[in-house]
C-alpha positions, 0 to 999 in steps of 0.5 A: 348281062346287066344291060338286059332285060328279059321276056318270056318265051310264047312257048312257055306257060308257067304256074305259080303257087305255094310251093313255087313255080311250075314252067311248061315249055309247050314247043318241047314238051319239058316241065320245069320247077323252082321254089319262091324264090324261082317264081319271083325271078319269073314275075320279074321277068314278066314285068320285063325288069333288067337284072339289076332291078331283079337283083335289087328286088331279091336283094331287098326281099331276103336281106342278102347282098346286092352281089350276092342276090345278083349272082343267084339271079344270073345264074337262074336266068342263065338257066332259064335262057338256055332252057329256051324258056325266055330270051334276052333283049337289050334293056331301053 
């Protein structure tokens, strides 16, 4: 998964706030939500960053391992991408 990066699916609007983030996929009509650290993984993903460069920003931003920071995030993404609310695209 680490040459990849990611973009969002049209059909998924997402909202950010306080709490964290609010995703609805409008194709299917499902609505889906994660705290901070789930909204910041979005914003990654909205910047088309690879999942090194969201692991590092995890990483640096909670003071956690980079491995560790890296497998919550393939994890989230894993879910995102199954959920059809991004897809996956070879990284440049």
């Amino acid at each position: 998964m680490s040459d990849f990066s990611f973009s969002i699916n049209p059909e998924a609007a997402a909202s950010i706030h306080d709490e964290g983030i609010v995703i609805f996929h409008t194709g299917n009509g499902t609505l889906y939500s994660s705290n901070h650290t789930g909204a910041r993984v979005w914003r990654a993903v909205e910047r088309q960053l690879s999942l090194a460069a969201i692991a590092e920003e995890l990483s640096s931003a909670y003071q956690i391992a980079l491995a560790t920071a890296r497998e919550h995030a393939v994890r989230f993404l894993e879910e995102l991408e199954r959920h059809m609310l991004i897809q996956r695209e070879r990284a440049s």
